[in-house]
C-alpha positions as CSV (number, residue, x, y, z in Angstrom):
1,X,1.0,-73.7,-32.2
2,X,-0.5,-75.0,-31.3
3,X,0.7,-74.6,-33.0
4,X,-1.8,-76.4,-30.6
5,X,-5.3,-78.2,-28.5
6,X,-12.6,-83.9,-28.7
7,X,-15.9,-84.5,-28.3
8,X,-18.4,-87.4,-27.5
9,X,-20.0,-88.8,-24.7
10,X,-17.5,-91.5,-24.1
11,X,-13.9,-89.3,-23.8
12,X,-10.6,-89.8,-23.1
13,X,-9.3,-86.2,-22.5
14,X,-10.0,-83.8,-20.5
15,X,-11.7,-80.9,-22.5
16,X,-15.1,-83.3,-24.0
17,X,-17.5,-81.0,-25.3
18,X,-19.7,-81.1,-22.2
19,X,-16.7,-79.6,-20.0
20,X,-17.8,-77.0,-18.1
21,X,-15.3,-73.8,-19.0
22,X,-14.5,-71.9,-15.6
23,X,-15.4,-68.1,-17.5
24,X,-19.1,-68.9,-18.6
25,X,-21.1,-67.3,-17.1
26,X,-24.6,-69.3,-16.9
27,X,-27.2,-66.5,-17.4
28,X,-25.6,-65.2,-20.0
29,X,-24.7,-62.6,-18.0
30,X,-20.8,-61.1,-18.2
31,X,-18.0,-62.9,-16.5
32,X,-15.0,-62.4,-14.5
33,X,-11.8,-61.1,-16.4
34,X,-9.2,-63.4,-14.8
35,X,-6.7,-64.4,-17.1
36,X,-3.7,-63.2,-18.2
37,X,-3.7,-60.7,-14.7
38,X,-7.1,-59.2,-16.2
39,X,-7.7,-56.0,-18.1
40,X,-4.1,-55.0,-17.2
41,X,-2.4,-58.2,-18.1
42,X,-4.5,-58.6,-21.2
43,X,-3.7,-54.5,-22.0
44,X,0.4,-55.5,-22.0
45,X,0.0,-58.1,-23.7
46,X,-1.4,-57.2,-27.0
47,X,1.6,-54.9,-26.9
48,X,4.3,-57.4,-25.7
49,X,3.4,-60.2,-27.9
50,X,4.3,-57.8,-31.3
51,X,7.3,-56.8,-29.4
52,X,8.6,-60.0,-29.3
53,X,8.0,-60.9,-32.5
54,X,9.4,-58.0,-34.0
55,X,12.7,-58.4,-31.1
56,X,13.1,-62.1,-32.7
57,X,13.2,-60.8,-35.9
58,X,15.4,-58.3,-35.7
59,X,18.0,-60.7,-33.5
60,X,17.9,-62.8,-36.7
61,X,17.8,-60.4,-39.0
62,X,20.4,-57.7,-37.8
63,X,22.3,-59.5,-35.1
64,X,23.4,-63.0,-36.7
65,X,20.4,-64.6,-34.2
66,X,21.9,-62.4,-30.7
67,X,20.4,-61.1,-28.0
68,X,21.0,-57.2,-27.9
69,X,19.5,-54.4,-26.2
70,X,18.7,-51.1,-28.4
71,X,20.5,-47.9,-27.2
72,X,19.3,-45.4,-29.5
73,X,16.0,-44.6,-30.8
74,X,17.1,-45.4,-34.2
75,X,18.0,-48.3,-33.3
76,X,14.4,-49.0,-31.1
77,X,12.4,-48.0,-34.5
78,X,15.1,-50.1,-36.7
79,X,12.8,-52.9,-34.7
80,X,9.9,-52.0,-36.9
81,X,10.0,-52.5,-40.1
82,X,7.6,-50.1,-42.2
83,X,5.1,-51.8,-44.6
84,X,6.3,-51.9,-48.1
85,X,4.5,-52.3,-51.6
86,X,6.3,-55.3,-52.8
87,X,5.2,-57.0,-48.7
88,X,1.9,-56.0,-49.2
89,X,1.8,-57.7,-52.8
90,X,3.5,-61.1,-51.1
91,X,1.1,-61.5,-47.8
92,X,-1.8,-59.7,-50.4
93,X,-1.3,-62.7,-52.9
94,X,-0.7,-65.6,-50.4
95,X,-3.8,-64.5,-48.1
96,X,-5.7,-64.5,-51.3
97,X,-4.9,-67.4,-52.9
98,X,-6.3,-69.4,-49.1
99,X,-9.7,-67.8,-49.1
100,X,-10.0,-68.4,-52.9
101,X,-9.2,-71.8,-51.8
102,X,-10.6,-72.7,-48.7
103,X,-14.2,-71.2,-50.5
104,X,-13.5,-73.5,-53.9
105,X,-11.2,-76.2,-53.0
106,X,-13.3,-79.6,-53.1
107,X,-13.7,-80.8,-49.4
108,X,-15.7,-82.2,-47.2
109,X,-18.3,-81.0,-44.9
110,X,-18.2,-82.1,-41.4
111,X,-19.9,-80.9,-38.4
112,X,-18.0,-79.2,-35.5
113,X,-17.7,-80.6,-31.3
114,X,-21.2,-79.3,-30.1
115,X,-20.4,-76.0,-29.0
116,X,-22.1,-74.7,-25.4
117,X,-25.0,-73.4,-26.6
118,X,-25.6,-76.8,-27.9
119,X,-25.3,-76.3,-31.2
120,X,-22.7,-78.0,-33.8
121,X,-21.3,-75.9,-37.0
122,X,-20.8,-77.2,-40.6
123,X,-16.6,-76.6,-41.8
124,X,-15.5,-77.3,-45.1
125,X,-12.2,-79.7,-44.8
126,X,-10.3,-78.7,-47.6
127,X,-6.9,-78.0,-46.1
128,X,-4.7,-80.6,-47.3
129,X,-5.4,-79.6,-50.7
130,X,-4.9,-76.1,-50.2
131,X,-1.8,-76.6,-48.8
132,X,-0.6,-78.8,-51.6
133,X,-2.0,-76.2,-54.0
134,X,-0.5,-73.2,-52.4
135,X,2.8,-74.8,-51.9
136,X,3.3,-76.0,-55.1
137,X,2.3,-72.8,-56.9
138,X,5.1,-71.3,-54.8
139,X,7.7,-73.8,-55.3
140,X,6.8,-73.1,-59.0
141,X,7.8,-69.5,-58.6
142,X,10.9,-70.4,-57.3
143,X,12.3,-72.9,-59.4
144,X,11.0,-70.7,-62.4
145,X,12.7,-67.7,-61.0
146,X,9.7,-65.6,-61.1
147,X,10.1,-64.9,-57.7
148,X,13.1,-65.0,-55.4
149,X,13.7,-66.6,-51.8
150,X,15.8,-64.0,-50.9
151,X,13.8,-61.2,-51.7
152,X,10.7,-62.4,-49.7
153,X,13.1,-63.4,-46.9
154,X,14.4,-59.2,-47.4
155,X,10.2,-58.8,-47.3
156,X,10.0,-61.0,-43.7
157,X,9.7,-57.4,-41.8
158,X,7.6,-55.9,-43.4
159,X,5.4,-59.3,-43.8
160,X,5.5,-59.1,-40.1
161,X,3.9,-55.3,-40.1
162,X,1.4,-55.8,-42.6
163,X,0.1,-59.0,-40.4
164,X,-0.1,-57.3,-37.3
165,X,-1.5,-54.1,-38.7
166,X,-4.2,-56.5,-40.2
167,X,-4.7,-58.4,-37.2
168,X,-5.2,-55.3,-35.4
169,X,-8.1,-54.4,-37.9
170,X,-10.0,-57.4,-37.5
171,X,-9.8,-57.7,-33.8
172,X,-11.7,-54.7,-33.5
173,X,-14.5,-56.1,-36.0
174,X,-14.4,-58.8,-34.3
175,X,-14.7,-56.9,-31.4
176,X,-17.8,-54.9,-32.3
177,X,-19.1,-57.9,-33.8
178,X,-19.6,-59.6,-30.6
179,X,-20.5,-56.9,-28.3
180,X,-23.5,-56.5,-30.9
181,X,-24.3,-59.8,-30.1
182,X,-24.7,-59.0,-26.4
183,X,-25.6,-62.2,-23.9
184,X,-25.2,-64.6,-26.7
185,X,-21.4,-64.5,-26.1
186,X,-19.5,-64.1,-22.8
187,X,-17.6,-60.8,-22.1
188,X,-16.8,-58.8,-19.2
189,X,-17.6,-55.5,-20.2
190,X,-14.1,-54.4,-20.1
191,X,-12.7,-53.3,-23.2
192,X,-9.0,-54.2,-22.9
193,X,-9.6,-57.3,-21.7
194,X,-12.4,-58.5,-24.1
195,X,-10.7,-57.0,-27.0
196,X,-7.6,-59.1,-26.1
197,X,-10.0,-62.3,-25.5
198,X,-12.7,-61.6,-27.8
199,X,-16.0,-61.1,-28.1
200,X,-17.0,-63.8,-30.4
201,X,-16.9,-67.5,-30.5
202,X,-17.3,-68.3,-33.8
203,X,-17.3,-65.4,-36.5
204,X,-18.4,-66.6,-39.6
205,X,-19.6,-65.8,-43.3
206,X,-21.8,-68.6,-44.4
207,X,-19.4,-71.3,-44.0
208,X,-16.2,-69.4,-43.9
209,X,-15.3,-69.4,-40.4
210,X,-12.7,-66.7,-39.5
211,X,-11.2,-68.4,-36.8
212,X,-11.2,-71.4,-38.5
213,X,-9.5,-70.3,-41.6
214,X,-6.5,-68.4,-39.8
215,X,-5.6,-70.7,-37.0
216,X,-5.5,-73.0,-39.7
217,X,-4.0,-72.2,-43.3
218,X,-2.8,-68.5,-42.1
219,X,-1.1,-69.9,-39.2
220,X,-0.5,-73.5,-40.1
221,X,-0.3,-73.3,-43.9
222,X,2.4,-69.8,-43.8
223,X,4.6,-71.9,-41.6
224,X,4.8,-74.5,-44.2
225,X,5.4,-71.6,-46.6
226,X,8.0,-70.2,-44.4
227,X,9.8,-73.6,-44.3
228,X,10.3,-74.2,-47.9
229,X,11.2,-70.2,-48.3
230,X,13.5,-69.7,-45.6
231,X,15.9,-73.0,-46.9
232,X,15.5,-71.5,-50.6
233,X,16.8,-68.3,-49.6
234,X,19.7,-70.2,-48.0
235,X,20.4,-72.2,-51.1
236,X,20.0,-69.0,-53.1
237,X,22.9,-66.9,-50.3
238,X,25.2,-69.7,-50.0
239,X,25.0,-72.1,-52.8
240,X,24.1,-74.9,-50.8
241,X,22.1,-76.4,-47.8
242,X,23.6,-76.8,-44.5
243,X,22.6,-79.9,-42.6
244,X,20.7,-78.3,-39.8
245,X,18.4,-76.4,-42.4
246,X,17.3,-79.5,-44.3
247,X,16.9,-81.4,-40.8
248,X,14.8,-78.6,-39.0
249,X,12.6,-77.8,-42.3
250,X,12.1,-81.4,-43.5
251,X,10.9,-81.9,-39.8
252,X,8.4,-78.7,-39.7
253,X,7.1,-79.4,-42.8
254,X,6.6,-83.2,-41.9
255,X,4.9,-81.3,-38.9
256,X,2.7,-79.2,-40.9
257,X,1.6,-81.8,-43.0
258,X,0.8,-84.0,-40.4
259,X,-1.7,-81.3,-39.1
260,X,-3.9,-81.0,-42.3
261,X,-3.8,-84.4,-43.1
262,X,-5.6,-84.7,-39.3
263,X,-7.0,-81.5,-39.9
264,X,-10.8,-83.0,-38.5
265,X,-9.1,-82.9,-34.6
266,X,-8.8,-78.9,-35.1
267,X,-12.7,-78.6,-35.0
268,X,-12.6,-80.1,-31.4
269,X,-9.4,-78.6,-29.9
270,X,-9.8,-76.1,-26.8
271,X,-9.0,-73.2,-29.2
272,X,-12.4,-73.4,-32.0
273,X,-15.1,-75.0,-29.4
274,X,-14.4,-72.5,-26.1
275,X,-12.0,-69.6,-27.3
276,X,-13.2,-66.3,-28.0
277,X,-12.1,-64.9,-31.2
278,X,-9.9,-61.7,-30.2
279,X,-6.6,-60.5,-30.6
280,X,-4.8,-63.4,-28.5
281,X,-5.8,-66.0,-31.3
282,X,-5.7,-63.9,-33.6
283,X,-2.5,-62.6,-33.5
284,X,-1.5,-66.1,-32.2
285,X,-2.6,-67.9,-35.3
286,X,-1.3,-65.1,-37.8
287,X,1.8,-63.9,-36.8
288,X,3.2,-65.9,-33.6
289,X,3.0,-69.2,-35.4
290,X,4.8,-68.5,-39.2
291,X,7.1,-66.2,-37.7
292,X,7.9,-66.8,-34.6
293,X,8.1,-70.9,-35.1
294,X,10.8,-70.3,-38.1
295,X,13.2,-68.8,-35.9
296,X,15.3,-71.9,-36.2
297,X,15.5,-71.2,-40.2
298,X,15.8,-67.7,-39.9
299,X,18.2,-68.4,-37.9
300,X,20.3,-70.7,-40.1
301,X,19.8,-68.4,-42.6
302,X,22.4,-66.1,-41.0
303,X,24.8,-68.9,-39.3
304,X,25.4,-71.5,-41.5
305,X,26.7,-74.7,-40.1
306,X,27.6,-78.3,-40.3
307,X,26.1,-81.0,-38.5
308,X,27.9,-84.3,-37.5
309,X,26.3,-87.4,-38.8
310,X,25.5,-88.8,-35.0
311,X,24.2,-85.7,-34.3
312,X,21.7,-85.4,-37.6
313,X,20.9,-89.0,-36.7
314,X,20.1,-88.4,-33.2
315,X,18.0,-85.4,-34.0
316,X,15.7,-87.3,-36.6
317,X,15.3,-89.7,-34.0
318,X,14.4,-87.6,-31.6
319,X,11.7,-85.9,-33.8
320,X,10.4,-88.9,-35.0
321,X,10.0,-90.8,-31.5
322,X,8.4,-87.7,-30.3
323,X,5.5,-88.0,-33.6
324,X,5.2,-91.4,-33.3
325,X,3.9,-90.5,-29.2
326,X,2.8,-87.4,-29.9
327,X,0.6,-89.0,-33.0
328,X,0.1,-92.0,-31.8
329,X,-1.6,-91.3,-28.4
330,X,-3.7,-88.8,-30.7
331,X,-5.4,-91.8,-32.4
332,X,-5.3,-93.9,-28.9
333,X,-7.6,-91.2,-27.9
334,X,-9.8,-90.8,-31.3
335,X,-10.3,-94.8,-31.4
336,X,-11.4,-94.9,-27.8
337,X,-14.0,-92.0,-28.3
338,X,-15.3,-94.1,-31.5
339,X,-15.4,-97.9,-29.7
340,X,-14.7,-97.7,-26.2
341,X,-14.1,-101.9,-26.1
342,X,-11.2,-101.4,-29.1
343,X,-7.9,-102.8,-28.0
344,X,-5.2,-100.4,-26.8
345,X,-1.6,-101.8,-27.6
346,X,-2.8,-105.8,-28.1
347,X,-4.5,-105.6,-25.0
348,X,-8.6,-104.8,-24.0
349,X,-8.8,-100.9,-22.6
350,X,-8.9,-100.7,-18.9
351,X,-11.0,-97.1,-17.7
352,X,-12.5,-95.6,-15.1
353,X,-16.2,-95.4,-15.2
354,X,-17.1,-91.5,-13.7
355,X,-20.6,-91.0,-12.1
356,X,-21.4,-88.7,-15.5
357,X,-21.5,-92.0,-17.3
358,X,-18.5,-91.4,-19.6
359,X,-15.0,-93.2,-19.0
360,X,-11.8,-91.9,-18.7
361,X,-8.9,-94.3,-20.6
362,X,-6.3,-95.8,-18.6
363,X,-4.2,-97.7,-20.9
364,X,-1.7,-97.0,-23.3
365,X,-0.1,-93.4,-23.4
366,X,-3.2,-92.8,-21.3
367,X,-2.3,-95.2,-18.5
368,X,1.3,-93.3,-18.1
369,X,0.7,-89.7,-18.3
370,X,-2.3,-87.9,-18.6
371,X,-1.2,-85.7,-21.5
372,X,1.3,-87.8,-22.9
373,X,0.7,-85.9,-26.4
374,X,2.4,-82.7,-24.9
375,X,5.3,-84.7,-24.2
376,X,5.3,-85.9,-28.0
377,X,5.0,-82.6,-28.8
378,X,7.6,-81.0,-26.8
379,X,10.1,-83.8,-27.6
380,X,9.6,-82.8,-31.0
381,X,10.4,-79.0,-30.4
382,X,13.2,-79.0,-28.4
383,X,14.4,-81.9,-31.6
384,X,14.5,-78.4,-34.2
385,X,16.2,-76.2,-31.5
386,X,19.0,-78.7,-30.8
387,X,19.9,-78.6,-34.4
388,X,21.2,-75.1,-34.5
389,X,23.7,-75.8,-31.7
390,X,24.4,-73.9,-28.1
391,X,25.5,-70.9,-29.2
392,X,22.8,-68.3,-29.4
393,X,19.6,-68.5,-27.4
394,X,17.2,-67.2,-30.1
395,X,16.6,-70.5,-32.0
396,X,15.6,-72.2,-28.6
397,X,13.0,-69.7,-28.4
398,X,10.2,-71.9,-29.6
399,X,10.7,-74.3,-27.2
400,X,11.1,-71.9,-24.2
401,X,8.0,-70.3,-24.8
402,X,6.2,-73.8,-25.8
403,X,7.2,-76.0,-22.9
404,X,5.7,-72.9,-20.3
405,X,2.8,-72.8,-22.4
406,X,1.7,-76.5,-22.5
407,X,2.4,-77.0,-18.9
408,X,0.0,-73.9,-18.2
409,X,-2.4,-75.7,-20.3
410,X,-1.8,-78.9,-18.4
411,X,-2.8,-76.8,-15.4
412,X,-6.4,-75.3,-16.9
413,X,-7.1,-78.6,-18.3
414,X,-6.6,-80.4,-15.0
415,X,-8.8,-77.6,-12.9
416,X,-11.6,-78.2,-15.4
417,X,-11.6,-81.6,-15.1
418,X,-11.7,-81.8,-11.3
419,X,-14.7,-79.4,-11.5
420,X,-16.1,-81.4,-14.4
421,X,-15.4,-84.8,-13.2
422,X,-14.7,-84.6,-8.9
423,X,-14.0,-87.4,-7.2
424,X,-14.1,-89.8,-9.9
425,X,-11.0,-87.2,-11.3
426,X,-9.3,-87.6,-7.7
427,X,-9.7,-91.5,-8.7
428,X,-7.8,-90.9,-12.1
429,X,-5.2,-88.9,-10.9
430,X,-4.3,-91.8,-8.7
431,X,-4.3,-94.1,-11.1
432,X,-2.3,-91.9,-13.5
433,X,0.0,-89.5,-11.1
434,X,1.9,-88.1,-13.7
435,X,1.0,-84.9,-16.0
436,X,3.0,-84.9,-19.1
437,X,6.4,-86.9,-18.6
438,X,6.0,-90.8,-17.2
439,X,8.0,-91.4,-14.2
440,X,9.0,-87.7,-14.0
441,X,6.2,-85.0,-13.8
């Protein structure tokens, strides 16, 4: 997500571009495959995580948003949709339209978080735009009538297909790619488990940087599609818009913008500087994140309901005091890398000087948890899954899955740290006891 995920010498959080990461092996030679339960964990998962993708769907889709269990084998192929013509022709025209404009869309050119061979890589910020672009020529089809909501939310199977057989495709290129390059990227020799993690850091034409360019407008950009669509296709079913839907999409696509107009802070998240390139992002940034984050919509879709005013005014609050920490101890974090001495809240920054000679922040959302942007974040989250009530379990996916996942992160980030940082990390966890929730955990 994430959706999720900078880089100077002076840093407030934990993954600085001079981190050590725990799976590099320093002469190049390969490493240890030890996450996700290794070649066997990583060989379920790239079949589980299409699985549950294509389950969610179909619980929308053909079971009003319940849990069911198949019982025949109709029923278990009913779960995957085949690719159709008119699919092809929606995800064909969308994916093109991006690299059209993420190549020709003006932006600006930046350089990446100095990566661990040292080097930094030129990206071309142009995402905003394209998202404006892209979103507007879609809108234009659908007020026009040229295309209907409810026939691309008929095509959201077969989307779901084409995206994964796609995927699929490219994580073997990528694959190959990497293994060509041999020592220059870290592997383990394995081929389930490096296919599933990847073989390449940063696979690129020029500067069109593949993992770049899905994570962030096939991931990020197709959610925002998705939540203009999936209310459309409501409108379009049932003549009007229940509350929920407008609540949970104007939310979203607040979200979504949000991201590209801060699109600079993807270039230094966990995912672009450290990650391989292999079929967990992959599939992660192409299929989990448009599909799998619109449950809530898909959802409503299918169970149309009303919404009391306390409760639609609760739940904007709720989203909105998650941005406001989630955002604001983003920029906390991006001033203090820029001017260490630059107030925090009215008040001069107290830190913790670390024998490496950089300083960890102890004021502001940094003084009360030391990842108090997971807890915007999750606030946020469990905000959309409270608006389609308590009677299905399917529309709380997104935060059942997300609050795991962060507090796994939590986790990695904190072992890095103590290896990065030692004693003087000891000293900051003192100082800041709690993880993600002040007071709590």
């Amino acid at each position: 997500m994430m959706p999720a995920t900078m880089a100077t010498a002076t840093t407030v959080d934990p993954l600085s571009a001079d981190a050590s990461d725990e799976t590099i092996a320093k002469d190049g030679s390969q490493v240890a495959a030890d996450h996700f339960g290794g070649p066997a964990g990583a060989l379920v998962l790239t079949f589980l995580l299409p699985c549950v993708t294509f389950y969610l769907w179909a619980a929308c889709s053909q079971h009003g948003g319940a849990l069911f269990l198949p019982r025949t084998v109709d029923e278990v192929w009913a779960l995957f949709p085949m690719p159709t013509w008119r699919g092809v022709l929606f995800y064909g025209s969308w994916l093109s339209l991006h690299i059209v404009l993420a190549v020709f869309a003006p932006g600006k050119i930046v350089e990446g978080a100095q990566l661990r061979d040292g080097k930094r890589l030129p990206y071309k910020l142009n995402g905003l735009v394209a998202l404006l672009v892209s979103l507007g020529a879609l809108v234009a089809l659908l007020v026009t009538k040229t295309v209907s909501a409810r026939l691309i939310l008929a095509e959201l199977g077969p989307m779901i297909t084409i995206s994964t057989l796609m995927i699929a495709g490219l994580s073997v290129w990528f694959y190959a790619w990497g293994r060509q390059r041999g020592a220059r990227e870290r592997s383990t020799g394995n081929l389930p488990y490096d296919f599933f993690m990847g073989t390449v850091l940063n696979p690129r034409i020029g500067l069109f940087d593949f993992k770049f360019f899905f994570e962030s407008r096939m991931g990020m950009a197709s959610w925002g599609a998705l939540a203009v669509v999936l209310p459309w296709a409501d409108f379009e079913r049932h003549g009007t818009l229940s509350a929920p839907m407008i609540v949970v999409s104007l939310c979203q696509l607040w979200y979504i913008v949000d991201f590209f107009v801060f699109e600079s802070n993807l270039l230094s998240m966990l995912d672009i500087v450290y990650e391989n390139f292999g079929f967990m992002l992959a599939y992660g940034c192409v299929v989990w994140i448009p599909f799998n984050f619109s449950l809530q919509q898909q959802f409503l879709v299918e169970n149309p309901r009303g919404l009391p005013i306390w409760a639609i005014a609760g739940i904007l609050v709720m989203n909105f005091a998650g941005y406001v920490v989630f955002r604001d101890s983003n920029l906390q974090k991006q001033r203090f890398r820029r001017d260490p001495t630059k107030p925090v809240w009215g008040k001069p920054p107290q830190t913790l000087k670390t024998k490496r000679g950089t300083e960890l922040l102890l004021s502001g959302w940094w003084g009360l948890s030391r990842h108090a942007n997971y807890l915007g974040d999750l606030t946020m989250a469990l905000s959309w899954c409270l608006a389609c009530g308590f009677t299905h379990v399917v529309p709380f996916f997104y935060f059942i899955y997300f609050a795991p996942l962060l507090v796994n992160r939590e986790r990695r980030d904190h072992a890095l740290c103590r290896e990065k940082y030692g004693a003087d990390w000891d000293e900051y966890c003192k100082r800041v006891p709690y993880r993600i929730i002040p007071y709590v955990y």
